[in-house]
C-alpha positions as CSV (number, residue, x, y, z in Angstrom):
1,X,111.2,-1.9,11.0
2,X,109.8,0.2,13.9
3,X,112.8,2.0,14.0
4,X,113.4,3.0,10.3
5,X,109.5,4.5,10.5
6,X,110.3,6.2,13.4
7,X,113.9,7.6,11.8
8,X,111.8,8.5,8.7
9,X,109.2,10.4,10.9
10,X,111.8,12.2,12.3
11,X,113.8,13.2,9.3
12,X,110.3,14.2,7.8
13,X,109.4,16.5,10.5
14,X,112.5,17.8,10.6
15,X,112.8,18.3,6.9
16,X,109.5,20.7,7.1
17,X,110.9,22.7,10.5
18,X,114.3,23.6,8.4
19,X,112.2,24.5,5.2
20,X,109.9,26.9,7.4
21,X,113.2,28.6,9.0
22,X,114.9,29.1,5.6
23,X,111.9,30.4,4.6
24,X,111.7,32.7,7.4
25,X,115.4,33.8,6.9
26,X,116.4,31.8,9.8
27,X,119.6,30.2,8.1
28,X,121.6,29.9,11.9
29,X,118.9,27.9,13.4
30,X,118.3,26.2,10.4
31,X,121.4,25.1,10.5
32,X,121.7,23.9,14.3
33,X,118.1,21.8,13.9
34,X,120.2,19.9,10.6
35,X,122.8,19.3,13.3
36,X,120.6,18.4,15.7
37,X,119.0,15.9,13.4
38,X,122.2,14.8,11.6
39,X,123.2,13.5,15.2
40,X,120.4,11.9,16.5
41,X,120.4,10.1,12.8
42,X,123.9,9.6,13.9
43,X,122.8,7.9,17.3
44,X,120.4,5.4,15.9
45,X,122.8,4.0,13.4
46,X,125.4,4.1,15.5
47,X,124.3,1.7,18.2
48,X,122.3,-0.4,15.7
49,X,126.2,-1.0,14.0
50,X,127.1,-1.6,17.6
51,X,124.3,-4.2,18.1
52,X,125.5,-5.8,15.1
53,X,128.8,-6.2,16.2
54,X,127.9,-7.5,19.2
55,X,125.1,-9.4,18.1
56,X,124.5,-13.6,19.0
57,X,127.7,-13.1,21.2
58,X,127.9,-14.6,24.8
59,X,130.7,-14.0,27.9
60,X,132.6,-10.7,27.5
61,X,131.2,-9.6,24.5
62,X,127.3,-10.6,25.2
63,X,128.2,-8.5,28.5
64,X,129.4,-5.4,26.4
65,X,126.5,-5.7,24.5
66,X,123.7,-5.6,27.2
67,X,126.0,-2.5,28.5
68,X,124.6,-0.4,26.0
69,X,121.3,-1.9,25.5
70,X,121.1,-0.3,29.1
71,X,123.2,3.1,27.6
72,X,119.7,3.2,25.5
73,X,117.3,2.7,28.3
74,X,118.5,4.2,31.3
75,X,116.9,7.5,31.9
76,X,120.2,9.3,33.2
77,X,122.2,8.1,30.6
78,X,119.5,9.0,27.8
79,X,119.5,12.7,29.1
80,X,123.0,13.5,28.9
81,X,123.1,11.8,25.6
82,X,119.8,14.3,24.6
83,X,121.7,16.7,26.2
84,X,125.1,16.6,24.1
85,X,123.0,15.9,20.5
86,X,121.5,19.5,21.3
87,X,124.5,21.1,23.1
88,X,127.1,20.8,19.8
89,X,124.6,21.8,17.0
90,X,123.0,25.1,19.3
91,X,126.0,26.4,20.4
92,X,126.6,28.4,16.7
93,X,123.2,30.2,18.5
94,X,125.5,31.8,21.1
95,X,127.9,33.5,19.3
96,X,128.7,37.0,18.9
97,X,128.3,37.7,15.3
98,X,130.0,41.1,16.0
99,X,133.0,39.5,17.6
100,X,136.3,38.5,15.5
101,X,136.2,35.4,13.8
102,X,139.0,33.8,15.3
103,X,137.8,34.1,18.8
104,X,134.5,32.8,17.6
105,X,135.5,29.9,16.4
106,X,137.8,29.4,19.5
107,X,134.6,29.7,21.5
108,X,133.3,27.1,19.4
109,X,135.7,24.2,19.9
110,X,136.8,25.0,23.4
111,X,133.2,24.1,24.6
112,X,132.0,22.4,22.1
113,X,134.9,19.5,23.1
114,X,134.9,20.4,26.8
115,X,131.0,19.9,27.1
116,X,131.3,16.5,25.4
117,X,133.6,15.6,28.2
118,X,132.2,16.5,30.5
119,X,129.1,15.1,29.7
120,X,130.6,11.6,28.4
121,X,132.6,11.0,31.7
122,X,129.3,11.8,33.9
123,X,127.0,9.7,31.7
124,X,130.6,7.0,31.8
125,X,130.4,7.4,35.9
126,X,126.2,7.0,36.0
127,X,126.3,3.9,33.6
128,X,128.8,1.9,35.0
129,X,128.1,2.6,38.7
130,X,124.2,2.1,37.9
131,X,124.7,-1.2,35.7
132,X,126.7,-2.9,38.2
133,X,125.2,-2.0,41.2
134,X,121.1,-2.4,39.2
135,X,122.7,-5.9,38.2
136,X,123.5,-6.7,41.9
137,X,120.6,-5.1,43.7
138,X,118.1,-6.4,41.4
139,X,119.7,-10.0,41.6
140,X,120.3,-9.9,37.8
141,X,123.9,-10.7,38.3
142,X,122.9,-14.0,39.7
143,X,121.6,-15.1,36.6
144,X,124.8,-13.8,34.7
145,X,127.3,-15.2,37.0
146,X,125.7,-18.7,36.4
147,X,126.8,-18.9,32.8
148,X,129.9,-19.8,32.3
149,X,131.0,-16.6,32.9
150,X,134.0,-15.4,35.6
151,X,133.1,-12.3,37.2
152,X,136.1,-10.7,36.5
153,X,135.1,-11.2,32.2
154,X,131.7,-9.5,33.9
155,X,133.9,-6.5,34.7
156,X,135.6,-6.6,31.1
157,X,132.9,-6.8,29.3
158,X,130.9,-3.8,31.5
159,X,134.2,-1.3,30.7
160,X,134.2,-2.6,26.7
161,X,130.3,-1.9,26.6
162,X,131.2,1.3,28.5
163,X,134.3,2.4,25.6
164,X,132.5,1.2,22.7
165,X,129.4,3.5,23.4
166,X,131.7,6.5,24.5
167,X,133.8,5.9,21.1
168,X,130.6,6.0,18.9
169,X,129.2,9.6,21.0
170,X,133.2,11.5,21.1
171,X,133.2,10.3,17.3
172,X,129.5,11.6,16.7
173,X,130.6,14.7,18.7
174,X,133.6,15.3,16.3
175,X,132.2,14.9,13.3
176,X,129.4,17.7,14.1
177,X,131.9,20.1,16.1
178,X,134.3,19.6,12.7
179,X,131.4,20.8,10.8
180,X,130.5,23.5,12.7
181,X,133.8,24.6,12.5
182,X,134.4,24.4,9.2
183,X,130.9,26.5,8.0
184,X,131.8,29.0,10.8
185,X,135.3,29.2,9.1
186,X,133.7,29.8,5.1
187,X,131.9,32.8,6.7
188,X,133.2,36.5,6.2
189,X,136.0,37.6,8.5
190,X,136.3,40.9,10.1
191,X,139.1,42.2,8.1
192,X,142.2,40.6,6.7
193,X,144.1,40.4,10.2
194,X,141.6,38.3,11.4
195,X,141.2,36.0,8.1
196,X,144.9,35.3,9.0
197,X,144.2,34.3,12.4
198,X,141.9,31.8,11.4
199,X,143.9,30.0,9.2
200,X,147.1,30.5,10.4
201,X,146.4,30.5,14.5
202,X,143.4,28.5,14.3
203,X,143.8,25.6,11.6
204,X,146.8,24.8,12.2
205,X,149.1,22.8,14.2
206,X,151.9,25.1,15.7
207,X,155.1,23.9,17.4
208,X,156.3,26.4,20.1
209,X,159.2,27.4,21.9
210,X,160.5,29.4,24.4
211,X,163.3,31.6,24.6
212,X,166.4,31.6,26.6
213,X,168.5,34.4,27.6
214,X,171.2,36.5,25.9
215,X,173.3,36.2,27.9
216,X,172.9,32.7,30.1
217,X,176.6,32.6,31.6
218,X,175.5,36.4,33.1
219,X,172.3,35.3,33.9
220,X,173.7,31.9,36.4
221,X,176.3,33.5,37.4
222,X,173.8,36.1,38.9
223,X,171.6,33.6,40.6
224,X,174.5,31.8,42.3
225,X,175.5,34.6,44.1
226,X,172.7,35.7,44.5
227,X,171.7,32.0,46.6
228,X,175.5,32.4,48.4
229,X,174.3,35.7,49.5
230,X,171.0,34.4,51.0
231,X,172.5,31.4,52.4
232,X,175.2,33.9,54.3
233,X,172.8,36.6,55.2
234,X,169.4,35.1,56.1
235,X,170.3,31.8,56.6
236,X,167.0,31.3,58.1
237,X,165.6,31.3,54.7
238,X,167.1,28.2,53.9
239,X,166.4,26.4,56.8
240,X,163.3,24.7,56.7
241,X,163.4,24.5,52.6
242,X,166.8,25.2,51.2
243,X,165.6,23.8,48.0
244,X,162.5,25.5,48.0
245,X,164.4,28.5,48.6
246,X,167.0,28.8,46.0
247,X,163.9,27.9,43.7
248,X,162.2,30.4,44.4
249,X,165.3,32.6,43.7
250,X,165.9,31.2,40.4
251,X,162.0,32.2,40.0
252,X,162.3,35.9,41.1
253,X,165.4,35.8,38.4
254,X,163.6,34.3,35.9
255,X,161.0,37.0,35.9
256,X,164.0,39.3,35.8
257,X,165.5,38.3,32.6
258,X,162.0,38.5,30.9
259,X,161.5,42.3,31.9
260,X,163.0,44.8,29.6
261,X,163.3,48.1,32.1
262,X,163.0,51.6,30.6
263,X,165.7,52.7,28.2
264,X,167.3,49.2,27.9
265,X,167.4,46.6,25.7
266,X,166.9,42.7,26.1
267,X,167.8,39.5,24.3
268,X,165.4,36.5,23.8
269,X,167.4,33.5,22.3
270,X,165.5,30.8,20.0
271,X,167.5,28.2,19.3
272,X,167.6,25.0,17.5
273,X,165.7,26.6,14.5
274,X,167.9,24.8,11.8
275,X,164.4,22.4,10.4
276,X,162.2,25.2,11.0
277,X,163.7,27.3,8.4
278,X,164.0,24.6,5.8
279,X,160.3,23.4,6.4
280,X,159.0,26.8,6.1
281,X,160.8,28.0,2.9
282,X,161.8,31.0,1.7
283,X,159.7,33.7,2.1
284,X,157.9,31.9,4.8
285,X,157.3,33.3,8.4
286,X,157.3,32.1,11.8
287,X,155.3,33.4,14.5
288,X,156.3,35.1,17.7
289,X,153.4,35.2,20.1
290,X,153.6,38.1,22.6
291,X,151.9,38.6,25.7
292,X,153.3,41.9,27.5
293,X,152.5,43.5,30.8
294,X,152.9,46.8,31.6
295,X,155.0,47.0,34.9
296,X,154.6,50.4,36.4
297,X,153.9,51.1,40.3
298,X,151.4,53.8,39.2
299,X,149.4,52.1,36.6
300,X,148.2,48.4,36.0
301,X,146.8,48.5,32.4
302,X,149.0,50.5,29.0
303,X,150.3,50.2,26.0
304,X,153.1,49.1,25.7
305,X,156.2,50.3,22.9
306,X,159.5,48.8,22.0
307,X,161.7,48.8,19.2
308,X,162.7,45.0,17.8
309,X,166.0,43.7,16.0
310,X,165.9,40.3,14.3
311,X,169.7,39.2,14.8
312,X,170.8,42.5,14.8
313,X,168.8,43.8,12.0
314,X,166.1,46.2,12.7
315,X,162.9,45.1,11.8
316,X,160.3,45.7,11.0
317,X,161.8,48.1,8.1
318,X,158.9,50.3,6.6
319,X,160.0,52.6,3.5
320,X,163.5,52.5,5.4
321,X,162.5,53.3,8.5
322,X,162.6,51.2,11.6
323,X,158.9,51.2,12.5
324,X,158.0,50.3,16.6
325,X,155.8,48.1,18.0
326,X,152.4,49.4,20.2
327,X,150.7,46.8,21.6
328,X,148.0,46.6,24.3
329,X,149.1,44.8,27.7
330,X,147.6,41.9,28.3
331,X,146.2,40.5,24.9
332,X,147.7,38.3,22.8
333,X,149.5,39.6,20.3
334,X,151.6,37.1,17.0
335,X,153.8,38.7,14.8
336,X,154.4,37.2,11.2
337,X,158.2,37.2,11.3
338,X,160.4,36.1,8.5
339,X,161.5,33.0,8.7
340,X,165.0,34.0,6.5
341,X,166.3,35.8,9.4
342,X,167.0,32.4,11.5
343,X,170.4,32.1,10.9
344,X,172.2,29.6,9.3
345,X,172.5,28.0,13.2
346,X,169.2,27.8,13.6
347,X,169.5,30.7,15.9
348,X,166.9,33.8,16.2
349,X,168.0,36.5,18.5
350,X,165.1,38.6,19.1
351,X,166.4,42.1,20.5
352,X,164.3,44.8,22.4
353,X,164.4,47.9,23.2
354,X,161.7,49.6,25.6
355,X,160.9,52.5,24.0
356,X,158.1,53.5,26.6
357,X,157.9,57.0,28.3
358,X,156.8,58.1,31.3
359,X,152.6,58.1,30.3
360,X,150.9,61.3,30.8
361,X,149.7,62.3,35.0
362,X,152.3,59.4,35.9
363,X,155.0,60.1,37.6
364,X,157.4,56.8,36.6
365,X,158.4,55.3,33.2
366,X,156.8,51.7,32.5
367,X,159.0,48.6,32.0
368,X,157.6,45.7,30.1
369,X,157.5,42.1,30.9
370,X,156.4,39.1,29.1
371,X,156.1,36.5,31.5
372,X,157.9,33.4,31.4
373,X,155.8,30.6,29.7
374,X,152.9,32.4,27.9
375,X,154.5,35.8,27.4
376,X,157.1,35.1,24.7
377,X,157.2,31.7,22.4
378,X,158.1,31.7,18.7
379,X,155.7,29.3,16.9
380,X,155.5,27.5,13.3
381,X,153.2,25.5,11.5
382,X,153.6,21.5,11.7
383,X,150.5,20.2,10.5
384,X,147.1,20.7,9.5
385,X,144.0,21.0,11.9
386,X,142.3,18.2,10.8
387,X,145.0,15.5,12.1
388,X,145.8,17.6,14.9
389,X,141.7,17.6,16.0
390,X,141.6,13.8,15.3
391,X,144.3,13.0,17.9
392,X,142.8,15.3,19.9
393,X,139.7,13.3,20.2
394,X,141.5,10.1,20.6
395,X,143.0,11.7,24.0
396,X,139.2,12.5,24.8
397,X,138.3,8.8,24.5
398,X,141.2,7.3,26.0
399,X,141.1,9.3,29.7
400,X,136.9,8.1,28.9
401,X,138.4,4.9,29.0
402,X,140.1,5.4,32.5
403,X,137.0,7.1,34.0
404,X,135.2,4.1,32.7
405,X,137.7,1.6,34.6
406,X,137.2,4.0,37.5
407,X,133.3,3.7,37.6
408,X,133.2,-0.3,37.3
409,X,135.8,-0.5,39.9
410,X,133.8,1.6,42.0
411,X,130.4,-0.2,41.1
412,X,131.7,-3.6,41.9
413,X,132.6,-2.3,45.6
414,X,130.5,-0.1,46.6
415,X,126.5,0.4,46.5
416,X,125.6,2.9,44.0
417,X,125.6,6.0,45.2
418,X,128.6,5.4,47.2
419,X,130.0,4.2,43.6
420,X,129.2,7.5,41.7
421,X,130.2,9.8,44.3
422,X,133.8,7.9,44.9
423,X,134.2,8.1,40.6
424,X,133.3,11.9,41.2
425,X,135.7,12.2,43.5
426,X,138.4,10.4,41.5
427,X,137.3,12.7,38.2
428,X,137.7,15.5,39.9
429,X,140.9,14.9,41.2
430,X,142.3,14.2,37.6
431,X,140.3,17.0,35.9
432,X,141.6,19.4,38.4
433,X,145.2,17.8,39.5
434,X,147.5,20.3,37.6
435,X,146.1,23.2,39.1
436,X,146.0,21.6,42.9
437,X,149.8,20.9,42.2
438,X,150.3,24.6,41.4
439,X,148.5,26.2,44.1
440,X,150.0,23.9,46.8
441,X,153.7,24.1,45.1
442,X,154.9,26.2,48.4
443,X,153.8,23.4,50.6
444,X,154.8,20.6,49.1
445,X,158.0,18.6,49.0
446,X,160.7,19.4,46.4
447,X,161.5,15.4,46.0
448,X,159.9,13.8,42.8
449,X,159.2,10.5,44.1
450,X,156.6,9.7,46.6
451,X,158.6,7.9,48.7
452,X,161.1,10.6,48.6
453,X,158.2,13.0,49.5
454,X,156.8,10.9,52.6
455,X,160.5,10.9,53.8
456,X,160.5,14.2,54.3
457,X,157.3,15.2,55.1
458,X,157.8,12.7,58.3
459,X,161.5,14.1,59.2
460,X,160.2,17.8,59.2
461,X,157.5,17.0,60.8
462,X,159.3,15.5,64.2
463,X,161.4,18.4,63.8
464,X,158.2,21.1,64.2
465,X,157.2,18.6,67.1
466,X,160.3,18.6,68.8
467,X,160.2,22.5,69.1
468,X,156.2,21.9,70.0
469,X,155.1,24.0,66.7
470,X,152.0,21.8,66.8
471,X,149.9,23.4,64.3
472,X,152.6,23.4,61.8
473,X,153.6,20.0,62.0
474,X,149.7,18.6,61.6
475,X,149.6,20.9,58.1
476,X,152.2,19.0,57.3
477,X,151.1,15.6,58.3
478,X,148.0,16.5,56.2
479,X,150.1,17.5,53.2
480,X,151.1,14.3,52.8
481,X,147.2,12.8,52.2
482,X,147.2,15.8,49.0
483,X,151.1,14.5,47.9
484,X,150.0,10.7,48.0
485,X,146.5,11.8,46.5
486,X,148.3,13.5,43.3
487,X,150.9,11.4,43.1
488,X,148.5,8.7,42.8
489,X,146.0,10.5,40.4
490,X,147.0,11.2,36.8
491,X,146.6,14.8,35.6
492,X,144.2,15.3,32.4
493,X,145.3,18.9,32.2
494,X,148.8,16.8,31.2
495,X,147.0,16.4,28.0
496,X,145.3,19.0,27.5
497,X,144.3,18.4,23.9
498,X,140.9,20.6,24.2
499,X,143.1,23.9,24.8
500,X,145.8,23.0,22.0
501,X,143.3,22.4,19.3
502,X,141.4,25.3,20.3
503,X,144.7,27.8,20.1
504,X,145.8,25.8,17.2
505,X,148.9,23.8,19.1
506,X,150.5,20.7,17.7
507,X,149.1,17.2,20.0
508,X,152.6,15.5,18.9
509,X,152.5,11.7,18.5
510,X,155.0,11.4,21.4
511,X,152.2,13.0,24.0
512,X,149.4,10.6,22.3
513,X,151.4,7.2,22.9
514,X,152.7,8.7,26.4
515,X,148.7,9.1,27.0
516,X,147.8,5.8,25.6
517,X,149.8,4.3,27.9
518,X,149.8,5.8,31.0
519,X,146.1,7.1,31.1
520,X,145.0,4.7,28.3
521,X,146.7,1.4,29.2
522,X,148.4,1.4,32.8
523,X,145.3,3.2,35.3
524,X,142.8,0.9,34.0
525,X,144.4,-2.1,34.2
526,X,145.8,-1.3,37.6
527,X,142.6,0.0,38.9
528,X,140.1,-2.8,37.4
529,X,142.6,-5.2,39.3
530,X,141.9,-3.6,42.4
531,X,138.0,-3.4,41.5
532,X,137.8,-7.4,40.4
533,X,140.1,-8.4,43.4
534,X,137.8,-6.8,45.6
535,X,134.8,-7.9,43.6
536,X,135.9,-11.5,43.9
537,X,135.1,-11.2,47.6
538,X,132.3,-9.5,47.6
539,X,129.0,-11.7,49.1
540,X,126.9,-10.8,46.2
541,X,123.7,-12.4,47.5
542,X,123.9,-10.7,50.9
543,X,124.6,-7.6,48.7
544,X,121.4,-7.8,46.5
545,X,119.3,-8.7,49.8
């Protein structure tokens, strides 16, 4: 009963703050303090469902339960809970009202979702470490571990207390940054450019693919004797690395076959188009996003122009004329193109010319490139945003579910600050393990397996000893702590389901089960066996004294 007064006092006081600001012409904030309020409502009821559920329950379950009795207690934890209710609803506040709709809206959900987890995996990391390691210091655990109770089902049911509380906040978070979205969307767009952006770029769930070149056979051809010529000329190049180096040759030609020098034309092959056509329809389009660079020795930023064929027809054809393309370097750009010219192969030949002239006080014409990756994809819609932003919330909870497994693990070997700083640690590893592999590409090992890693990390490292290169062979000795380190840490940017939904990319089912299991299913289990076999042995009593 105290609770419902206290709920009604709140929805009461709340109810006269939003009628003042409407009445002051304050719609916006208005607006957040109904978000703010919808959520802490959201909260409340939540966890009261949750106490339900768990309610009159002993072992695993009674465990769980007390988990987030502690979620409501706990000063850190009820911060960065505070903190997210008022984070989702008040970020509307900071949006440029002059900027395009489309980017506003993008700005919405990319921190909207990244805030919430953030702040989910550090209130996961303080409530497990803290819960476990309170229950220990405090002597509490004693008391548990004399029901009939193992402590390994004391683990279990601190991670299921942990997941259950971190599904009801990613689903509250959803719901409100879903709102949000939506009443940002029903707003007035810039012009009709950007209306399309919204819901065609935006809400949406786009496929993409990348092109291939014209002419491939050309193309290998080129880089093979390009390796043979290496290989005869600098043969140094290929002896510490050869695989490294005819990599980085195929690299230098990748970049080559994506550059359209001045006065020449390129082809960018899309194949496999055969269901794209037919899902679309007839008069439908398909989109080809464009990022181009302007690659001139005497200038860094331009417009770029080119001239485009869509298998061999000019397009796109205004009044009869063959219009060209301007477009700024290094933005964005999607072009609607029609999806009747795939041909009946499935096949969309994209032809360019560079039309670009040598700019005014320059002395050299510019070439463009679009680089491989994010310069050139053709994209089509495959679904609808709200399925795609549902699956991407379900990737948010289940890496929450291995930084849970993480944090007990940690909490039932360590003391507690030793806990939360090892779960950092182990966070910010998989948070930031695509990029580490990226920037230390050059100095790691071209096999794919560890073992096939530490293999030759070892063998090239007697080598540099053998010819006393001392300094060399230690970076490589410590190369192999960041190799074992990845290798053993999964990579969240993997899934990254934040930056798809925000750009209005497809989360395909395949990546959500691959997720599931390897994030979801196989880390925890192979971590919380590591936590409860070393938990087993722990001397609790001494631990607590």
């Amino acid at each position: 009963m105290r609770n419902l007064r206290w709920l009604a006092a709140i929805v009461v006081a709340d109810g006269l703050v939003i009628a003042s600001l409407v009445a002051l012409g304050r719609p916006v904030e208005a607006t957040g303090l109904v978000g703010i309020t919808a959520m802490v409502i959201g909260v409340l009821l939540g966890i009261a469902v949750i106490r339900w559920a768990l309610g009159g329950a002993t072992g695993v379950v009674g465990v769980a339960r007390a988990v987030v009795e502690e979620a409501v207690r706990m000063r850190g934890t009820l911060v960065l809970v505070l903190l997210l209710v008022v984070a989702i609803p008040s970020l509307p506040l900071l949006l440029d009202h002059s900027e395009r709709l489309a980017y506003r809206m993008q700005f919405l959900l990319t921190w909207s979702l990244g805030a919430t987890g953030l702040i989910l995996s550090l209130l996961t990391i303080i409530l497990a470490c803290s819960s476990i390691g309170g229950d220990i210091e405090s002597g509490r655990i004693q008391m548990t571990l004399v029901k009939p109770i193992h402590r390994g089902e004391y683990l279990v049911g601190k991670w299921l207390g942990i997941i259950l509380f971190n599904l009801l906040m990613v689903a509250l978070a959803g719901i409100g940054t879903a709102t949000f979205v939506r009443l940002l969307a029903a707003t007035e767009a810039t012009d009709a450019r950007d209306r399309t952006a919204v819901d065609h770029q935006v809400l949406a769930a786009r496929v993409a693919v990348e092109p291939t070149p014209g002419n491939p056979g050309e193309v290998e051809a080129a880089i093979t004797e390009a390796i043979r010529r290496v290989e005869e000329d600098a043969p140094e190049a290929f002896a510490a690395n050869p695989d490294a180096a005819r990599r980085r040759i195929r690299h230098e030609y990748t970049w080559q076959w994506h550059t359209v020098t001045p006065d020449t034309t390129s082809i960018f092959v899309f194949s496999g188009l055969e269901a794209v056509r037919e899902s679309v329809g007839k008069g439908g389009t398909v989109q080809l996003e464009l990022k181009p660079r302007a690659d001139n020795v005497d200038i860094d930023l331009a417009d770029v122009r080119f001239a485009m064929w869509l298998n061999d027809r000019p397009w796109p054809m205004v009044g009869g004329d063959h219009q060209e393309q301007t477009l700024s370097t290094l933005a964005v750009h999607v072009l609607d193109l029609p999806a009747d010219a795939i041909d009946d192969d499935g096949v969309l030949r994209v032809t360019i010319a560079n039309r670009n002239l040598v700019p005014a006080g320059e002395t050299h014409p510019t070439a463009i490139t679009f680089s491989p990756g994010e310069g050139m994809r053709l994209l089509w819609r495959a679904g609808g945003f709200a399925g795609n932003f549902v699956r991407g919330l379900v990737v948010m909870w289940i890496k929450l579910t291995m930084v849970a497994a993480v944090a007990v693990a940690a909490g039932a070997c360590l003391d507690i600050p030793l806990a939360i700083l090892a779960s950092l640690v182990v966070y910010a590893t998989a948070v930031g393990s695509g990029f580490f592999r990226d920037a230390l590409g050059l100095y790691n090992m071209v096999s794919s397996t560890i073992g096939g890693a530490i293999a030759e990390r070892v063998g090239r490292t007697m080598i540099m000893l053998l010819e006393g290169r001392w300094y060399e062979a230690f970076r490589m000795l410590f190369g192999l702590v960041t190799d074992v380190a990845l290798w053993l840490t999964p990579a969240f940017s993997d899934f990254d389901a934040v930056g798809r939904i925000a750009s209005g990319m497809l989360i395909p089912g395949s990546d959500l089960v691959a997720c599931l299991w390897r994030i979801g299913l196989a880390y925890p289990l192979i971590i919380g066996l590591i936590g409860w076999a070393v938990f087993e042995r722990r001397d609790l009593i001494r631990s607590s004294t």
